[in-house]
N, C-alpha and C positions, 0 to 999 in steps of 0.2 A: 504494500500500500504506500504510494506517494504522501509525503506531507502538504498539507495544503497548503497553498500560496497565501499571502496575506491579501486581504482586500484592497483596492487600489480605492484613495478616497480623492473625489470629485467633488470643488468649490461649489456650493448651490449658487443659482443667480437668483437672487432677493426677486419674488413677483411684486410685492407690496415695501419699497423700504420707508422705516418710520412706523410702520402698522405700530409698535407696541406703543411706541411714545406718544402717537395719534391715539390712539385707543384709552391711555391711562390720561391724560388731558381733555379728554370726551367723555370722561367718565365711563366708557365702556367696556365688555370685555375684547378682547384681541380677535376672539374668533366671530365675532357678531359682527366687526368692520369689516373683516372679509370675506364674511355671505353677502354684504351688501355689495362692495365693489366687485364681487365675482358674477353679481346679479341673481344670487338666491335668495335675496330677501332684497326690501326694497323701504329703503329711510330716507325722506327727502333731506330729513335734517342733517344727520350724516353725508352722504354726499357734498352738500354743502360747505359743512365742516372741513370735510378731505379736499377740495378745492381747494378752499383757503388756505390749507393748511398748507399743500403743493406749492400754491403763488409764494407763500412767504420762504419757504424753505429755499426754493428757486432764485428768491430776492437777497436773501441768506450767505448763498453762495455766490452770486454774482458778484456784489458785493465785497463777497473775500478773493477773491480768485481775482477782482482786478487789482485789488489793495495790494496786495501777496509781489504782483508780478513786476513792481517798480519798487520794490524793497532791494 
């Protein structure tokens, strides 16, 4: 009998990033923002929240990424 090889381990790529820190600032749980934005459940309010939340985080880095690059 061969020993078995080790598993070969593969970087996930994030479908939602931020979901947890969105979720605990929404007061909600983690897996209820992503039945919504996966479209199995359906929260206007939510949605709305995750928007926002997109813009600012976008605004975030823009922000630092140009600050950053004449440093």
């Amino acid at each position: 009998m061969l020993p078995a090889e080790p598993k070969k381990v593969y970087a996930k790529k994030l479908r939602f990033p931020g979901i947890c820190e969105f979720a605990k600032s929404a007061g909600v749980h983690r897996l209820h923002v992503y039945h919504v934005l996966t479209g199995e459940r359906q929260s206007r309010r939510l949605t709305k929240l995750w928007a926002e939340f997109q813009r600012r985080r976008d605004v975030e880095n823009t922000n630092f990424c140009a600050a950053s690059r004449w440093r």
